[in-house]
FILUM-323260 format. One line per field, with one value per residue (C-alpha): residue number from 0; x, y, z. Coordinates in steps of 0.25 Angstrom, whole numbers, m for minus. Layout:
BEGIN
seq (NUM | ...)
u (X | ...)
v (Y | ...)
w (Z | ...)
END
This chain:
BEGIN
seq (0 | 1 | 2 | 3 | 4 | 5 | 6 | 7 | 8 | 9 | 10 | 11 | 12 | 13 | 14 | 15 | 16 | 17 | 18 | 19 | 20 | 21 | 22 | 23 | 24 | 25 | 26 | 27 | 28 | 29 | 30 | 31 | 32 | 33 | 34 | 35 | 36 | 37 | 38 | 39 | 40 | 41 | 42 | 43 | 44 | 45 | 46 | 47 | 48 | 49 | 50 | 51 | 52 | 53 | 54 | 55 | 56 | 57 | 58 | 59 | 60 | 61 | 62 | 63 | 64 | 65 | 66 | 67 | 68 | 69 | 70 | 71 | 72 | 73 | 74 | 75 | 76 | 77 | 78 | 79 | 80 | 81 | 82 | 83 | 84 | 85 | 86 | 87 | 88 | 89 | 90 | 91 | 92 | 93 | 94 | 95 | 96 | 97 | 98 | 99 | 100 | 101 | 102 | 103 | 104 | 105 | 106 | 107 | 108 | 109 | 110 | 111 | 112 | 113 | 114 | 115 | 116 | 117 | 118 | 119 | 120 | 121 | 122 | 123 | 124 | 125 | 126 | 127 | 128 | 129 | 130 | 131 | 132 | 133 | 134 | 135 | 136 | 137 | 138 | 139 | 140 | 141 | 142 | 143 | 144 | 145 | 146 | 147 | 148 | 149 | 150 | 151 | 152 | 153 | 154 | 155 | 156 | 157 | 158 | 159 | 160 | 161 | 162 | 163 | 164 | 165 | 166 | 167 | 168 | 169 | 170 | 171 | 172 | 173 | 174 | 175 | 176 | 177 | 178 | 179 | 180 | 181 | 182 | 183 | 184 | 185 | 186 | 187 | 188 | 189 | 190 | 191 | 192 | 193 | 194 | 195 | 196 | 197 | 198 | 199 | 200 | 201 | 202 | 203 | 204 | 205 | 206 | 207 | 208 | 209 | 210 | 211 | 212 | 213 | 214 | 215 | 216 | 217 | 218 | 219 | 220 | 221 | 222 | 223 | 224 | 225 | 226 | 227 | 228 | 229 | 230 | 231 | 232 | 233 | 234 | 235 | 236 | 237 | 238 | 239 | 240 | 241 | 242 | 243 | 244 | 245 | 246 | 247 | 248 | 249 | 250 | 251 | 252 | 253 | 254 | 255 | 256 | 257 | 258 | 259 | 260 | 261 | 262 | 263 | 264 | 265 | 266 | 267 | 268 | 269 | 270 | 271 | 272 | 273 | 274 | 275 | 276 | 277 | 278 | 279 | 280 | 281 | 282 | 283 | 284 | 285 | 286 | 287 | 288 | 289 | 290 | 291 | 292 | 293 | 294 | 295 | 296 | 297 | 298 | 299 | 300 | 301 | 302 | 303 | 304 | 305 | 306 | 307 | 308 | 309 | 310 | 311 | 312 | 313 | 314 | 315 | 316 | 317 | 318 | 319 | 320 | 321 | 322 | 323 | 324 | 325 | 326 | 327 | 328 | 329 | 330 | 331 | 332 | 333 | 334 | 335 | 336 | 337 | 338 | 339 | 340 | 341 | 342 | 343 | 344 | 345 | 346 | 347 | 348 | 349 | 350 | 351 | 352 | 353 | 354 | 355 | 356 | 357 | 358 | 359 | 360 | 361 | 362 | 363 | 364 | 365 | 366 | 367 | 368 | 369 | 370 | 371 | 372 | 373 | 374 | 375 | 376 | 377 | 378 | 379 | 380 | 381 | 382 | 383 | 384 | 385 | 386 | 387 | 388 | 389 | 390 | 391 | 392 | 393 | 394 | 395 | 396 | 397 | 398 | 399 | 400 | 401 | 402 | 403 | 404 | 405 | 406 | 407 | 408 | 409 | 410 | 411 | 412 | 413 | 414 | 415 | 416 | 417 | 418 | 419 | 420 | 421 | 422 | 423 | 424 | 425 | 426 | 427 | 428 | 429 | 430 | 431 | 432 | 433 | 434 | 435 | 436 | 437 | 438 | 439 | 440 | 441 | 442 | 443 | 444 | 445 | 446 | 447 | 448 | 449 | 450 | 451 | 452 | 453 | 454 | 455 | 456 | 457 | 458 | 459 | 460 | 461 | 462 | 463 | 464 | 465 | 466 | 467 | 468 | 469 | 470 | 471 | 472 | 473 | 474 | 475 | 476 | 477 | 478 | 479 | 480 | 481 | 482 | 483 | 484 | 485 | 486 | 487 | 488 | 489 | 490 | 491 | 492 | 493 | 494 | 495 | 496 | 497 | 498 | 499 | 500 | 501 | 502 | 503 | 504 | 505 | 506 | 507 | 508 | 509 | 510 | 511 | 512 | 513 | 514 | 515 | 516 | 517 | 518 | 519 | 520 | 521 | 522 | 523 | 524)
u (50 | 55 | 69 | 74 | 82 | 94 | 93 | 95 | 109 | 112 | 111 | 124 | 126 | 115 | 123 | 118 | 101 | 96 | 96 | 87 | 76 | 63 | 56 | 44 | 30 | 24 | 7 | 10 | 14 | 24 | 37 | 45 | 51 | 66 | 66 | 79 | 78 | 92 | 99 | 86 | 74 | 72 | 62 | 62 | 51 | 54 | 63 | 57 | 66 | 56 | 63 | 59 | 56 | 44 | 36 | 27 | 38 | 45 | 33 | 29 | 43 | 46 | 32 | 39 | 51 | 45 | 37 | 51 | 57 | 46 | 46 | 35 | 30 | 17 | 19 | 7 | 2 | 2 | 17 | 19 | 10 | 19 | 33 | 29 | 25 | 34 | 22 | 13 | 6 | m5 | m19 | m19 | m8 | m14 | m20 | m6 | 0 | m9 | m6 | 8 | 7 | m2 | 10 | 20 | 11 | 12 | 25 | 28 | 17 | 10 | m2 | m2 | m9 | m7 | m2 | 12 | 24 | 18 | 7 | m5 | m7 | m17 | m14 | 0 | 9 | 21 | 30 | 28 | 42 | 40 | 39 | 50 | 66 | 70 | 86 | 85 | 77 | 88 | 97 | 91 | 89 | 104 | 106 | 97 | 105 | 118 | 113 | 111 | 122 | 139 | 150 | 152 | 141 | 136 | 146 | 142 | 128 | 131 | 140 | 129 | 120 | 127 | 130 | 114 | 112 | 125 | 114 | 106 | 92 | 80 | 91 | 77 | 74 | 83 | 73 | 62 | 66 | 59 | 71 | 83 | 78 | 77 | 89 | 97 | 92 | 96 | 109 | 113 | 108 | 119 | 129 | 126 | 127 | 141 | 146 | 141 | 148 | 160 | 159 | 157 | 168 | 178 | 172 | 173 | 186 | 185 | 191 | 193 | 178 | 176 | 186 | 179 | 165 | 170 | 175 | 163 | 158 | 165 | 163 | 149 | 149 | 163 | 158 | 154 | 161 | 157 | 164 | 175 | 176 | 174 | 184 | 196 | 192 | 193 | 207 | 213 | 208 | 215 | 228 | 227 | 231 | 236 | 225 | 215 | 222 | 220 | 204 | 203 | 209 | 200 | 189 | 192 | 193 | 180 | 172 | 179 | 175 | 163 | 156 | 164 | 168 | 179 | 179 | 171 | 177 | 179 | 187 | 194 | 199 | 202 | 211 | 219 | 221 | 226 | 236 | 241 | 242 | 251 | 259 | 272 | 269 | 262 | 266 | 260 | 248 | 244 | 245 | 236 | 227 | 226 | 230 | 237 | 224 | 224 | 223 | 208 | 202 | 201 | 189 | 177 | 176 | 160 | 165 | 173 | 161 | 150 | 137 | 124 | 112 | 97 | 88 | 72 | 65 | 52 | 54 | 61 | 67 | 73 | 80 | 84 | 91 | 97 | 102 | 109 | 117 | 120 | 127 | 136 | 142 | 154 | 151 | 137 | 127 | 112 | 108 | 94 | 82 | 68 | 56 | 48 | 54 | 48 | 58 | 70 | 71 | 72 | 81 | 90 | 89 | 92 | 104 | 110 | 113 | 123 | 112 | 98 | 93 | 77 | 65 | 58 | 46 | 43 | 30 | 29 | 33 | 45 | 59 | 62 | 55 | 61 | 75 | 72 | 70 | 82 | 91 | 86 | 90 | 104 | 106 | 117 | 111 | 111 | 100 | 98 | 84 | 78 | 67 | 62 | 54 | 58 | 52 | 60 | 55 | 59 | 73 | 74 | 68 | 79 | 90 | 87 | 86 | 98 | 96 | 108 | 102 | 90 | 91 | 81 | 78 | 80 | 93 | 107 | 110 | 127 | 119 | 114 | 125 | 135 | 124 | 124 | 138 | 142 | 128 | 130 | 121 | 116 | 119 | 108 | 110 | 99 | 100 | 99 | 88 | 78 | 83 | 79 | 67 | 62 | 69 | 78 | 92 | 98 | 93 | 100 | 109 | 105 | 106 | 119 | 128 | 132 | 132 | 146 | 157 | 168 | 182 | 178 | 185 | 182 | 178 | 180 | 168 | 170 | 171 | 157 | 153 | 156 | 150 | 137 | 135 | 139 | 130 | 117 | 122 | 132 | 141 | 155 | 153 | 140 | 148 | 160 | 149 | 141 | 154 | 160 | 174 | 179 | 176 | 190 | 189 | 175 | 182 | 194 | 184 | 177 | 190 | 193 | 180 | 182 | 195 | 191 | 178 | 186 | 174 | 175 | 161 | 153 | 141 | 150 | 155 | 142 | 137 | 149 | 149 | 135 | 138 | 147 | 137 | 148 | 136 | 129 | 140 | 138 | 141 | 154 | 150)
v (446 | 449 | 453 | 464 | 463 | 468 | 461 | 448 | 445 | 430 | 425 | 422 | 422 | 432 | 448 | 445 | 442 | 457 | 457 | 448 | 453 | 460 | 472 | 473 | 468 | 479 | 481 | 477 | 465 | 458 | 457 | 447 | 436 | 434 | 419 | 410 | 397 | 393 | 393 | 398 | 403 | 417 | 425 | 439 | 449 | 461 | 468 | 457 | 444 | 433 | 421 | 406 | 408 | 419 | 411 | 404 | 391 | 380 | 373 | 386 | 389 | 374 | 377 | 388 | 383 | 370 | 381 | 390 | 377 | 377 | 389 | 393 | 380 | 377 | 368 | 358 | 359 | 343 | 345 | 354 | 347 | 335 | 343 | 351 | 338 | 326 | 320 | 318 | 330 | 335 | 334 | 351 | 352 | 358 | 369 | 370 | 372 | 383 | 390 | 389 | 395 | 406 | 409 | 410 | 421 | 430 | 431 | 429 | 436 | 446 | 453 | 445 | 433 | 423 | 434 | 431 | 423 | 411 | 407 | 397 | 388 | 375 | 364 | 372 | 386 | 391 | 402 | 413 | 413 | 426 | 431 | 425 | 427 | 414 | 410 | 396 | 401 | 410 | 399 | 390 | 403 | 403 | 390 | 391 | 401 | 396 | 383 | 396 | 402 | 403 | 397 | 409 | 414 | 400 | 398 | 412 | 408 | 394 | 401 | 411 | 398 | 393 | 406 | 404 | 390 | 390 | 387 | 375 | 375 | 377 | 380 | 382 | 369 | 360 | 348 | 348 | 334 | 342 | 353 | 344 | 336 | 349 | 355 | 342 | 344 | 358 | 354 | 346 | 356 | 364 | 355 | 351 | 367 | 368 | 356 | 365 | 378 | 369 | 365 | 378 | 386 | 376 | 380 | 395 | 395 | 395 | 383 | 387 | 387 | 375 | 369 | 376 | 370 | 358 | 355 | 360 | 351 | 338 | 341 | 335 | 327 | 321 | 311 | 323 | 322 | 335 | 342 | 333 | 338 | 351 | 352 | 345 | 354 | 365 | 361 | 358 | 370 | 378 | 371 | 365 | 350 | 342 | 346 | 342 | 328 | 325 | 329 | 319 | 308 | 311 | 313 | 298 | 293 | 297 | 292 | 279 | 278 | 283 | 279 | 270 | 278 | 287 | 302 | 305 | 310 | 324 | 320 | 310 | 320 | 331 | 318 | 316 | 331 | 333 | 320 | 327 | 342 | 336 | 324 | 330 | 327 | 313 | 307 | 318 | 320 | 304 | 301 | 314 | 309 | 298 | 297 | 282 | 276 | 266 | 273 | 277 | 263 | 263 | 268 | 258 | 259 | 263 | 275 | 279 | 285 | 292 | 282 | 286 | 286 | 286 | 290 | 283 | 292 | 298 | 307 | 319 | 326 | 312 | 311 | 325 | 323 | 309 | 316 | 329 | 317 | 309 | 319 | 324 | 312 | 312 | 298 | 297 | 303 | 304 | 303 | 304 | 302 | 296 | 296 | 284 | 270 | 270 | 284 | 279 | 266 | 274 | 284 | 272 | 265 | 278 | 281 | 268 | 273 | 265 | 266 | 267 | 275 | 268 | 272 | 258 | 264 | 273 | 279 | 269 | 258 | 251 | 253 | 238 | 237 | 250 | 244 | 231 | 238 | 246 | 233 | 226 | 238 | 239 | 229 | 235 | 247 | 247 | 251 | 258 | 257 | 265 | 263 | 264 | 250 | 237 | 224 | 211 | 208 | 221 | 220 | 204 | 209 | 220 | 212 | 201 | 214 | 217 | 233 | 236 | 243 | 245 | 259 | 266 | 280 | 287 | 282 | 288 | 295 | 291 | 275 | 277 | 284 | 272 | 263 | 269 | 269 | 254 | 247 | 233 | 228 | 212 | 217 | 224 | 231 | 235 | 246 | 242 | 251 | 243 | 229 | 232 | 239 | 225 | 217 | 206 | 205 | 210 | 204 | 195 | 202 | 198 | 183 | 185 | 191 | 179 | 175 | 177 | 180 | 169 | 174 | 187 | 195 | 189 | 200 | 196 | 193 | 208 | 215 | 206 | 212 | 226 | 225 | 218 | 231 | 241 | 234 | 237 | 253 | 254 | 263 | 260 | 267 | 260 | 246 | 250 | 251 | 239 | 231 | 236 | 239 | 254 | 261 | 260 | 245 | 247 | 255 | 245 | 233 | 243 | 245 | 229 | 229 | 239 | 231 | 217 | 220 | 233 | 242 | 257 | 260 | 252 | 251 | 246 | 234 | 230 | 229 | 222 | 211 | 209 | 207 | 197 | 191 | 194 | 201 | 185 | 179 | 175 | 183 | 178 | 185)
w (m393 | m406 | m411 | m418 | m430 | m425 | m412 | m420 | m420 | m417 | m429 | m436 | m450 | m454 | m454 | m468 | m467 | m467 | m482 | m484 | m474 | m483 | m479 | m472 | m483 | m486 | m483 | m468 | m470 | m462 | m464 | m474 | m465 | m464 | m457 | m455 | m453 | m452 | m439 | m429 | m435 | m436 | m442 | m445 | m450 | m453 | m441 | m433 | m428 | m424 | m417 | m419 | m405 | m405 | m415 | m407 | m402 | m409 | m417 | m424 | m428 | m433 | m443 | m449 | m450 | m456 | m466 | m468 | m474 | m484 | m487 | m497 | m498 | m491 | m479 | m474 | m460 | m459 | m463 | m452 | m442 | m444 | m444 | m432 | m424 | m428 | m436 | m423 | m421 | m412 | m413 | m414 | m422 | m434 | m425 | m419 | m432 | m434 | m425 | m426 | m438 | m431 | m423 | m434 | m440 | m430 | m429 | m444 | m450 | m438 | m444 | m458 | m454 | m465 | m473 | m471 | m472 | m467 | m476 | m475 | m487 | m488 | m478 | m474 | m474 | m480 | m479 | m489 | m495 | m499 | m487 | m479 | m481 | m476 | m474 | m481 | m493 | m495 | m493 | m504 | m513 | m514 | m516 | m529 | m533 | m530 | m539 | m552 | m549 | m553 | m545 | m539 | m536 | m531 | m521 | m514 | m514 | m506 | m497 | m492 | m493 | m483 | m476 | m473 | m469 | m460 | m447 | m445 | m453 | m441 | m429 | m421 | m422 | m415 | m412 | m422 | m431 | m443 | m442 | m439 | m453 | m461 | m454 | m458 | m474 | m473 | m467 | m480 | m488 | m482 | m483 | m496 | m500 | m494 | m503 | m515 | m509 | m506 | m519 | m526 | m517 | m524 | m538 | m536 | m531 | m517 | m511 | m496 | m495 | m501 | m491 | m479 | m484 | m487 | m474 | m467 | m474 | m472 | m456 | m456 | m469 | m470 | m482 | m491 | m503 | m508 | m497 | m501 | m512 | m511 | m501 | m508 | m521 | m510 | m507 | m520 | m525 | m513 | m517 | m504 | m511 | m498 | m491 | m502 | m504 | m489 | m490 | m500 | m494 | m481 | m489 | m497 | m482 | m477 | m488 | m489 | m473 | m475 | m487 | m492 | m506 | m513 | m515 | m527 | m542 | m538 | m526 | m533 | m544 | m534 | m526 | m540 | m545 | m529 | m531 | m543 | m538 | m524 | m534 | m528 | m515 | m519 | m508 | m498 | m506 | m506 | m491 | m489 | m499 | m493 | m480 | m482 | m489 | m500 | m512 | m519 | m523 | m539 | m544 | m550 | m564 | m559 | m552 | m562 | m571 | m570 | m566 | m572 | m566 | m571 | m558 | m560 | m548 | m548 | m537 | m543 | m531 | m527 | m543 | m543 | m529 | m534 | m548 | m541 | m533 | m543 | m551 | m540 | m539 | m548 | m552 | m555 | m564 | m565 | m580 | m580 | m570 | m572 | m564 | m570 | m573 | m588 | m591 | m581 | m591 | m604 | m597 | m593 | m605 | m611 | m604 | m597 | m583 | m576 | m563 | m563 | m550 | m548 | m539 | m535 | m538 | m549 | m555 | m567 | m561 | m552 | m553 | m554 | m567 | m571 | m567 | m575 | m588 | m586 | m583 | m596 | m604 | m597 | m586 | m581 | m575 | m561 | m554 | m540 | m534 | m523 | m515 | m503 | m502 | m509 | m509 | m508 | m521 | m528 | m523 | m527 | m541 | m543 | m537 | m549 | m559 | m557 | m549 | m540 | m528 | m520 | m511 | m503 | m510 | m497 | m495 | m495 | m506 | m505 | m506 | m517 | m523 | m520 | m526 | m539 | m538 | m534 | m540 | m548 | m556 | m551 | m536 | m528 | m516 | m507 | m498 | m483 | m479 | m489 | m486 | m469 | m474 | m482 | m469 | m479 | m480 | m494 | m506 | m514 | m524 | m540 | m544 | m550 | m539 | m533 | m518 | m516 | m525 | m525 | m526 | m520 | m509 | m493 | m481 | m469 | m459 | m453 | m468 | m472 | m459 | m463 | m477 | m473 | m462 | m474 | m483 | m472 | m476 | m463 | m464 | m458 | m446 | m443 | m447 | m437 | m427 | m429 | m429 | m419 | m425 | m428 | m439 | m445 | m442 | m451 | m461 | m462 | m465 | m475 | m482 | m483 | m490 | m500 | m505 | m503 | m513 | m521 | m517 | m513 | m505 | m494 | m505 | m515 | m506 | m502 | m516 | m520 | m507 | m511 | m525 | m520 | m511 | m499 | m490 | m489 | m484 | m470 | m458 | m451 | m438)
END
């Protein structure tokens, strides 16, 4: 049975929705749709509330759903087929598509046949976007405009953004794998928003807000170093200076247990302006700050500039991705990009990048012989390479050219970040992933790291320990658990390392111990 408007009265957050439904398309046609696919789905034509559960049961739902997340773009039924079914579909599934689709109609469209919403194109449908309100395209229509618009004006567009997207994506679909991967991206999405709206609410003078976001925020992702930031801005700019200095010195903690690495710029300069604001109660503001800590270890003389950084992709979505990163990163900057090796050469020996970010396999050619011409015209550039398939030959060929890493493309993105940051030219480092995938051990940095370094500082057979499992891309949680010792235990061997190498991350260590050659020394049990 269906349900009237005004019968519908469970769904929270959404006094608001009546202004966006249409009239009723004139010549007898049906009505415009009004659908929401955030929280449960729920579709509404004209005065009529259709529930997911009155069109046709859960499989005919999921192929609209699949084709509301593309909404006016044409889906392929052997997409579908393969989504509806987990990629092992029966032998009627085509037919059974079909009438799915059948099914939808007549509860969608009743009387206009393929007239409506949903459409048939070649090989697939779509959903006309003209003819359907939809919750998440309003949501990303204010996020465009939000992206055109002033501060202030932004910031109001990001909060009623969020104001929509504050339900789970597909709350219908609580099983299908398909839904739990697109409701995980969407999810992200969000989280990513309330940074920017966290971010904006500081600039626009409303620091309470930015607090409140923040701190939603740092429940699920306490490594976020937006939010961070966001937050301590928040606070400094309330006046609230005590309470900023103790946000720093817990944000400092979780990311030196964590990740292995300090609080970026923005956070250092908001840590020294708070320093100065509460100098007459120095000794108050300090041990809030820091909660008893060694002090912040000295910056590198790397870390304290900018890095820049030439991007050789020919994927173009992958490099536009990779450029808005890099440049949010207060220590890192993306120069240029090239999607073929002969114009990533003259753009590196146009502009001398400090690293050289190089797809393995470019149109024109391979990135090793890209990176070999680059090298002879600055041999101090260090290059990063990603692939996902190296041979033992390629990696022996670029770890005698001199290239400093080898990373799997669809690898983490904070990996590579730490890469570009910590690289050395004549050490390679190869990403764990790729060195199971060819089954040998690490190959043998260039021939003029030496085996290991005499003089150098001496870990104890547990710290080697420590370092060999962080060098396989263990966390220190994961080490703690495959040593048996606690995680302050872990964290205290961690620490040891830091100070006996004079490193600040888990990537830098390791890339410094190999240089050293301390990750062949032999295992002391």
């Amino acid at each position: 049975m269906v349900q009237s408007v005004a019968e519908d009265t469970r769904w929270p957050g959404r006094a608001r929705e009546d202004e966006y439904l249409p009239p009723t398309l004139k010549g007898g046609q049906s009505a415009r749709l009004s659908i929401n696919i955030l929280g449960p789905l729920r579709v509404r034509r004209g005065n009529v509330v259709i529930g997911s559960h009155e069109l046709g049961g859960p499989k005919p739902r999921q192929v609209l759903e699949i084709l509301l997340l593309k909404l006016g773009t044409p889906v392929s039924k052997n997409h579908l087929i393969d989504v509806l079914w987990n990629g092992q579909p029966p032998a009627e599934a085509l037919s059974t598509l079909e009438s799915y689709v059948s099914v939808l109609r007549r509860h969608l469209q009743p009387g206009t046949g393929k007239g409506g919403a949903l459409r048939t194109v070649t090989g697939g449908y779509l959903i006309d976007r003209s003819m359907v309100d939809l919750d998440l395209d309003r949501f990303d229509e204010l996020l465009k405009q939000a992206g055109h618009a002033g501060p202030e004006e932004s910031f109001r567009m990001l909060e009623k953004a969020l104001e929509i997207a504050s339900v789970p994506l597909l709350g219908d679909e609580l099983l299908a794998g398909w839904a739990e991967e697109e409701r995980g991206l969407h999810s992200a999405r969000v989280a990513s928003i309330k940074a920017r709206a966290a971010e904006a609410a500081v600039t626009v003078g409303q620091p309470e807000r930015a607090v409140a976001l923040a701190s939603e925020l740092l429940l699920d992702d306490p490594i976020n170093e937006r939010a961070w930031t966001a937050l301590v801005l928040g606070l400094e700019e309330s006046g609230q200076y005590m309470e900023a200095l103790r946000a720093y010195g817990r944000c400092r903690r979780v990311m030196d247990q964590e990740i292995g690495c300090l609080p970026g710029r923005a956070l250092r300069d908001a840590h020294a302006r708070l320093l100065q604001a509460t100098a007459a109660s120095d000794e108050e503001s300090s041990e809030m700050s820091d909660d008893g800590d060694a002090p912040l270890p000295a910056l590198s003389v790397q870390s304290s500039r900018e890095i820049s950084i030439l991007t050789i992709d020919d994927h173009s979505t992958f490099t536009e991705l990779l450029t808005a990163a890099l440049d949010r990163e207060p220590d890192l900057r993306s120069v240029a990009s090239a999607t073929t090796a002969k114009s990533g050469v003259e753009q590196s020996m146009a502009l001398k990048p400090d690293v050289v970010i190089m797809d393995y396999h470019l149109p024109d050619g391979d990135g090793l012989t890209a990176a070999a011409r680059i090298l002879a015209d600055a041999p101090n550039t260090r290059i990063v390479m990603l692939t996902g398939d190296p041979t033992p030959d390629a990696l022996r060929t670029a770890a005698s050219m001199g290239i400093c890493a080898f990373l799997p493309k669809g690898g983490s993105l904070s990996t590579l970040l730490d890469t570009l940051r910590y690289a050395r030219a004549g050490n390679m480092v190869v990403h764990p992933s790729l060195v199971a995938q060819l089954g040998m051990s690490t190959p043998k940095p260039a021939p003029a790291v030496r085996a290991v370094e005499a003089g150098g500082p001496v870990l104890t057979p547990r710290e080697l320990d420590v370092l060999r499992l962080m060098a396989g891309g263990h966390g220190s949680k994961e080490v703690a658990s495959k040593l048996d010792i606690s995680l302050n235990t872990c964290r205290g061997y961690v620490k040891a390392i830091f100070a006996k190498l004079g490193t600040h991350s888990q990537l830098e260590s390791v890339m410094e111990a190999s240089r050293r050659g301390m990750l062949e020394q032999p295992s002391h049990g």
